[in-house]
N, C-alpha and C positions, 0 to 999 in steps of 0.2 A: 504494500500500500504506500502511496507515495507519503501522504501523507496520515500521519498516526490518528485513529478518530479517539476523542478524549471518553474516558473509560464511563462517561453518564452516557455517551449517542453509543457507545455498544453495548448496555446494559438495556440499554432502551429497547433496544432489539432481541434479547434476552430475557424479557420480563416471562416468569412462569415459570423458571426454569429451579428445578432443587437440587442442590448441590449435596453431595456429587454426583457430576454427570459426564456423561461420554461425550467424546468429541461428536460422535456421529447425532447423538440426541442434541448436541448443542447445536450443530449447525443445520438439523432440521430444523428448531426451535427458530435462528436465526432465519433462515428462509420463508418459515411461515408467515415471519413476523415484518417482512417487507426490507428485509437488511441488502443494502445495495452490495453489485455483486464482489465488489474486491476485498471487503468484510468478509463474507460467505468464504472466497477464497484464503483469505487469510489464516482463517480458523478449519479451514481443510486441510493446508498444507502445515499446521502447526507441528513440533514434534511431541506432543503432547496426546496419550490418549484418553485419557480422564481429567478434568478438573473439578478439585476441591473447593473451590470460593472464587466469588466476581475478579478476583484480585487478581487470579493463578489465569482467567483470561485475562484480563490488562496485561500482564510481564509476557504471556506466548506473544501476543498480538508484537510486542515491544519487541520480543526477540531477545529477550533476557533467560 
């Protein structure tokens, strides 16, 4: 993503979601939810396959 979206506009898209969750139920979750697509991709290509809290997506997303 070029530009990193701040951790409220991807939780925005993420509402509903109980942690912990799999990547694959998040980025359905994000897709239903109208998450534009390089979001969507970001969170596909993460090396993460579960996350535990909002948090642990912000730092994949970041690349930390």
């Amino acid at each position: 993503m070029a530009d990193r979206p701040a951790a409220i506009e991807v939780q925005k898209y993420l509402g509903g979601v109980d942690y912990p969750v799999s990547k694959d139920q998040l980025v359905s979750t994000a897709r239903e939810n109208g998450a534009p697509d390089d979001l969507v991709e970001a969170l596909e290509n993460s090396d993460q396959d579960s996350f535990d809290a909002p948090t642990d997506v912000s730092s994949a997303l970041a690349g930390e």
